[in-house]
KOLNUKOL-971254 format. One record per atom (N, C-alpha, C): residue number from 0; residue in three letters; chain; atom name; x, y, z. Coordinates in Angstrom, 1 decimal. Layout:
# residues N
  pos  code  unit  site       u       v       w
  NUM   ALA     A    CA       X       Y       Z
...
//
This chain:
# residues 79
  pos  code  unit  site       u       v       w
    0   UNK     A     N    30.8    29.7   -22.3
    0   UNK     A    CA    29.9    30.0   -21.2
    0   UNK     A     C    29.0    28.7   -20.9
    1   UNK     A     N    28.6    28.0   -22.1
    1   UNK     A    CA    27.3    26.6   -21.7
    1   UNK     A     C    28.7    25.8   -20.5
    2   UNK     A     N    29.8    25.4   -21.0
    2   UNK     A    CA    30.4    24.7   -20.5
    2   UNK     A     C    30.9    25.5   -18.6
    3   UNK     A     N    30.7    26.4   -18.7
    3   UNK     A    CA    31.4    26.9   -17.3
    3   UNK     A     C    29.5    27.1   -16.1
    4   UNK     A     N    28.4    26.9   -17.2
    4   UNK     A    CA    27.5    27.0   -16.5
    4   UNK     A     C    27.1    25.4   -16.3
    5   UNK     A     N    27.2    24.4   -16.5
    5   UNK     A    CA    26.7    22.7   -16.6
    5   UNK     A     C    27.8    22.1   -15.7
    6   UNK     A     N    28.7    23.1   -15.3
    6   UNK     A    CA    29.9    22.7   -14.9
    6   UNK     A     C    29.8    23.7   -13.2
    7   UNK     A     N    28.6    24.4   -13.1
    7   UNK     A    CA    29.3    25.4   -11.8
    7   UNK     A     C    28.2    24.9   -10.7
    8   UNK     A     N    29.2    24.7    -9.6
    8   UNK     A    CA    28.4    23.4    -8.5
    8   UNK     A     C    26.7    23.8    -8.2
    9   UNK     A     N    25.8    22.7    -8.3
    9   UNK     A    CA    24.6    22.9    -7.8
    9   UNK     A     C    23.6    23.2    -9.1
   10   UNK     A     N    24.1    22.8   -10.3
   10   UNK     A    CA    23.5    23.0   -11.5
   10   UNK     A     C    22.7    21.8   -11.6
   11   UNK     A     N    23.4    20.7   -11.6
   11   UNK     A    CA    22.6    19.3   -11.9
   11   UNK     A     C    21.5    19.1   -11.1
   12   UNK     A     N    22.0    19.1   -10.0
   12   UNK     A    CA    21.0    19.0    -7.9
   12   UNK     A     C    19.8    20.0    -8.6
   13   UNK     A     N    20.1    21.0    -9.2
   13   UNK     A    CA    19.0    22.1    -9.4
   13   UNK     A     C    18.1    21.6   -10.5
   14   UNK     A     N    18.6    21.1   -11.7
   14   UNK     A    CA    17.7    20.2   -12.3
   14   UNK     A     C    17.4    19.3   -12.4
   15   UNK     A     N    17.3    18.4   -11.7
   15   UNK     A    CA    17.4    17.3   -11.2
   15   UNK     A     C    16.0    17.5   -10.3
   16   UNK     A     N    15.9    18.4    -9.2
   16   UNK     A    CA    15.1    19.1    -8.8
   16   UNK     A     C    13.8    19.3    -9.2
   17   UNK     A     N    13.7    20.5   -10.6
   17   UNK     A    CA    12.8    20.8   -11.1
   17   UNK     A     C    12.5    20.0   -11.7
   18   UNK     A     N    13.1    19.0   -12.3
   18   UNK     A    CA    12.7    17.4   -13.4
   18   UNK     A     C    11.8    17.0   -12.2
   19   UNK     A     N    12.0    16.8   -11.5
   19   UNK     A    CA    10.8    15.9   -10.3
   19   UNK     A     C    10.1    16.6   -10.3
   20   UNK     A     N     9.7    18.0    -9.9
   20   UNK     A    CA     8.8    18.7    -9.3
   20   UNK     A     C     8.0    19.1   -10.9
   21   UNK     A     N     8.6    19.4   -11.9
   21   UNK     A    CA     7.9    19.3   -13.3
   21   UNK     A     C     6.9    17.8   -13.4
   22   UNK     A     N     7.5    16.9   -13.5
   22   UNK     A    CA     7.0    15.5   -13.4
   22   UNK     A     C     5.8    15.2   -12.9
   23   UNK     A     N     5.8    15.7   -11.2
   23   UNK     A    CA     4.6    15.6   -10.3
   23   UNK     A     C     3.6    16.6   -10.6
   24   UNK     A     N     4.3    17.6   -11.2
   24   UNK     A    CA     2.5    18.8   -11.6
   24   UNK     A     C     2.2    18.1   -12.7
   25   UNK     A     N     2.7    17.9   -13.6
   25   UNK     A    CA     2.5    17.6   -15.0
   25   UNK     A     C     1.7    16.2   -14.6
   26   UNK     A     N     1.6    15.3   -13.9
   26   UNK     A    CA     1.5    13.9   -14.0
   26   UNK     A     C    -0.4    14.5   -12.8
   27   UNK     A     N     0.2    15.1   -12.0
   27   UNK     A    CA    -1.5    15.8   -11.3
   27   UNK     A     C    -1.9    16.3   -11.9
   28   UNK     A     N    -2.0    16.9   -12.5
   28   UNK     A    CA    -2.7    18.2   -13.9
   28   UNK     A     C    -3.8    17.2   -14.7
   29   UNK     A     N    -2.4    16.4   -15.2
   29   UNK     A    CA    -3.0    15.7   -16.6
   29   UNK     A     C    -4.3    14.2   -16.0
   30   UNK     A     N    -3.7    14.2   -15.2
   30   UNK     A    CA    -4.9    13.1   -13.7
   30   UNK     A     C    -6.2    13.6   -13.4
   31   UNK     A     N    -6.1    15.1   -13.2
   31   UNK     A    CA    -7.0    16.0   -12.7
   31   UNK     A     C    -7.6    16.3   -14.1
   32   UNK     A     N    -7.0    16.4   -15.1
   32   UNK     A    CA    -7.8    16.6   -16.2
   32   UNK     A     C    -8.3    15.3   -16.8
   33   UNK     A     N    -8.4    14.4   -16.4
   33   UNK     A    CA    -9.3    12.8   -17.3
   33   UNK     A     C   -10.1    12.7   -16.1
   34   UNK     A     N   -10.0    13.3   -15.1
   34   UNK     A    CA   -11.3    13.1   -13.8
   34   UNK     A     C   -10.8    12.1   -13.1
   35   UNK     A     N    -9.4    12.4   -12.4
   35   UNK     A    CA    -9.0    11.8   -11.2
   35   UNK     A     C    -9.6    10.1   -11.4
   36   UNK     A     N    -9.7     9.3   -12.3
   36   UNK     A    CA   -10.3     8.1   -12.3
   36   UNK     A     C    -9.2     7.0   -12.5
   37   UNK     A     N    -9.1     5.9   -12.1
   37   UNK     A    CA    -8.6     4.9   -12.1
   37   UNK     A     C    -7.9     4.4   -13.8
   38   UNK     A     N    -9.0     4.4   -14.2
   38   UNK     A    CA    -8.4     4.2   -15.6
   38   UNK     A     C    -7.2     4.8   -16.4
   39   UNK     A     N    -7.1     5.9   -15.2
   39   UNK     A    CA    -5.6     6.8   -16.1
   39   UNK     A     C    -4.3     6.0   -15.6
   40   UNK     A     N    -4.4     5.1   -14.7
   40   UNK     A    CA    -3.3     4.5   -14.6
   40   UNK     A     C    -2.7     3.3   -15.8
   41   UNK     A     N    -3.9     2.9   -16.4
   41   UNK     A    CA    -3.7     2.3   -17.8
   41   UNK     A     C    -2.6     2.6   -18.9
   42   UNK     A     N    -1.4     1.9   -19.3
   42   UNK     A    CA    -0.1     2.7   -19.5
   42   UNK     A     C     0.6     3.8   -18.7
   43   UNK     A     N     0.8     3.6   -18.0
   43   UNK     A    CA     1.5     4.7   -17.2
   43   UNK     A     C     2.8     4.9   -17.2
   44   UNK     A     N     3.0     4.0   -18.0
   44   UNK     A    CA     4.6     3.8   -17.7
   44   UNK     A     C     5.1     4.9   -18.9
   45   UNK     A     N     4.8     5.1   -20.1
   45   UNK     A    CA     4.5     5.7   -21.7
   45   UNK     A     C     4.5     7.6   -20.8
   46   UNK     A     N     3.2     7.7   -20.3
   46   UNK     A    CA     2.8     8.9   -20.0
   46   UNK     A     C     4.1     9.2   -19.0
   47   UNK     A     N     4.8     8.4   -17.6
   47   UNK     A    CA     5.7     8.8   -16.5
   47   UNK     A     C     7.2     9.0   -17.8
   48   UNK     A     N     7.0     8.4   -18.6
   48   UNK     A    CA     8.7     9.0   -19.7
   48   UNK     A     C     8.1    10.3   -20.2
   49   UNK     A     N     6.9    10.3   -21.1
   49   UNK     A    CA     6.8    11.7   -21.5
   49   UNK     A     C     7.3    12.6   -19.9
   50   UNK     A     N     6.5    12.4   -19.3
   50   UNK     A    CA     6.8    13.6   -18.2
   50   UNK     A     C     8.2    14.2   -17.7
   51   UNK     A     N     8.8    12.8   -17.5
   51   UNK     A    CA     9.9    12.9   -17.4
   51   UNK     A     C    11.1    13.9   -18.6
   52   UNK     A     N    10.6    13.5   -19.4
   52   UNK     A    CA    11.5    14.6   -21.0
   52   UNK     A     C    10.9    15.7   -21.0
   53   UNK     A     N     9.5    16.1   -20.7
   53   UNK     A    CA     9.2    17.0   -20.5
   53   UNK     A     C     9.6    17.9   -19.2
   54   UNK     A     N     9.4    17.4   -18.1
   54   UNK     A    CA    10.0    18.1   -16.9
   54   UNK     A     C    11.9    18.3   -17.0
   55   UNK     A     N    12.3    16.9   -17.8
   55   UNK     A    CA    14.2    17.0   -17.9
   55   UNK     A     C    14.2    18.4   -18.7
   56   UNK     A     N    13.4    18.8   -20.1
   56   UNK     A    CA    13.6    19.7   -20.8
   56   UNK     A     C    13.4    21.1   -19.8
   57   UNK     A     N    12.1    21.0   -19.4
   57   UNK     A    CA    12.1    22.4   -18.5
   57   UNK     A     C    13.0    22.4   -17.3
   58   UNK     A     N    13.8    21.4   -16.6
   58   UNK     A    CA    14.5    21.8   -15.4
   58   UNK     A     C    15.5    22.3   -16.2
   59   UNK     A     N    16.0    21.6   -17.3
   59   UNK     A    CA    17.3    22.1   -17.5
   59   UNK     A     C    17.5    23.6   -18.6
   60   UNK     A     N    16.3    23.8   -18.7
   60   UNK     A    CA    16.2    25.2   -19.4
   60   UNK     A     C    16.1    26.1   -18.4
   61   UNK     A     N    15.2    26.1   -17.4
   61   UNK     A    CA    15.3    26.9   -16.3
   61   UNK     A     C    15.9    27.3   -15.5
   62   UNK     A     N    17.1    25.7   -15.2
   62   UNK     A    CA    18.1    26.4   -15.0
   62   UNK     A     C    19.4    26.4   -15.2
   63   UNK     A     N    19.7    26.7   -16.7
   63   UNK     A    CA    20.4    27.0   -17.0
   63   UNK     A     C    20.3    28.5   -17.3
   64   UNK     A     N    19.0    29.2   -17.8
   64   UNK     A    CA    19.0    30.3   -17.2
   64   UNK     A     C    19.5    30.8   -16.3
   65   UNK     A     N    18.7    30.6   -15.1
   65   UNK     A    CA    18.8    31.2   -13.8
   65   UNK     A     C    20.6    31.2   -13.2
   66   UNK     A     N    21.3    29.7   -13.9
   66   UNK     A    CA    22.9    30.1   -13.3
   66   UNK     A     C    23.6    31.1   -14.1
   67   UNK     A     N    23.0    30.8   -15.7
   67   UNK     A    CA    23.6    31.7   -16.4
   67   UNK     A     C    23.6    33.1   -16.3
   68   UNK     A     N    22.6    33.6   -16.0
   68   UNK     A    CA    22.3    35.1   -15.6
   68   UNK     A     C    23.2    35.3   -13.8
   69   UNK     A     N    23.4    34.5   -13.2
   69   UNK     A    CA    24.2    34.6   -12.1
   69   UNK     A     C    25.3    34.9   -12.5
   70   UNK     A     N    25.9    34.0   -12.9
   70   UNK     A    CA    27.3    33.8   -13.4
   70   UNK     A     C    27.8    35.3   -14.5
   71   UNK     A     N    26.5    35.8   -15.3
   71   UNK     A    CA    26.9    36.9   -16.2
   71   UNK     A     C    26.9    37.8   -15.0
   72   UNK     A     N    26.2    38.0   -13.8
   72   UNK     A    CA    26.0    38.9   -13.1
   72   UNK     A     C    27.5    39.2   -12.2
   73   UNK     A     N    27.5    38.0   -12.0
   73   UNK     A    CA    29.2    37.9   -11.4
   73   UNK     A     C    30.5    38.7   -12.2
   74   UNK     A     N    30.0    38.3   -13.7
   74   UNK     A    CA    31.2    38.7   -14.6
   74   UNK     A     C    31.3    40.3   -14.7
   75   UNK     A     N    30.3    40.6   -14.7
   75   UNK     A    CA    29.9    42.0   -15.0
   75   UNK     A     C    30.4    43.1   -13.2
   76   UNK     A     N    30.6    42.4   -12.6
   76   UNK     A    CA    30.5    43.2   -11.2
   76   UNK     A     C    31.9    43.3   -10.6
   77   UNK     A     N    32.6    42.3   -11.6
   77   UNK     A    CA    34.1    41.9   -11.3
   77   UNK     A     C    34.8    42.5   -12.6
   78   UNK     A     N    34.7    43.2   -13.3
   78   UNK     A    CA    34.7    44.1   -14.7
   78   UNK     A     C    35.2    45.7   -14.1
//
C-alpha cells in the first residue's frame, strides 16, 4: 500500500505543498514569538532547515494519510 500511495499522481505536488505552507507558519509563529524583531534574522539559515524537516515531516505525513484513506476508500467501494 506505502508504495501504490507515494506512487498515485498528485502525492508529491500535495507535499510539496504543505512543506511550504508548514515552513511559512512555522517560520511566522516562531518570528511572532521573539517579537517580530530584526535580530531573529541572525542565523537564519539553521532555523529555514529546521522548518523545512519539520514542515517535509508534516506534509508528508499528512498526506500520506489523506491519499491513503482515499485510495482504502476506493478499495472498499470496488469490493
Amino acid at each position: 500500500m506505502f508504495k501504490r500511495v507515494v506512487t498515485h499522481k498528485g502525492f508529491w505536488k500535495s507535499v510539496l505543498f504543505l512543506t511550504i505552507t508548514a515552513m511559512v507558519v512555522l517560520f511566522v509563529i516562531n518570528w511572532g514569538l521573539s517579537g517580530f524583531g530584526s535580530e531573529y534574522f541572525n542565523g537564519v539559515f539553521r532555523k529555514l532547515l529546521a522548518f523545512l524537516v519539520g514542515g517535509a515531516i508534516y506534509g508528508f505525513t499528512i498526506t500520506y494519510i489523506k491519499f491513503w484513506s482515499k485510495l482504502k476508500q476506493q478499495e472498499n467501494r470496488s469490493k
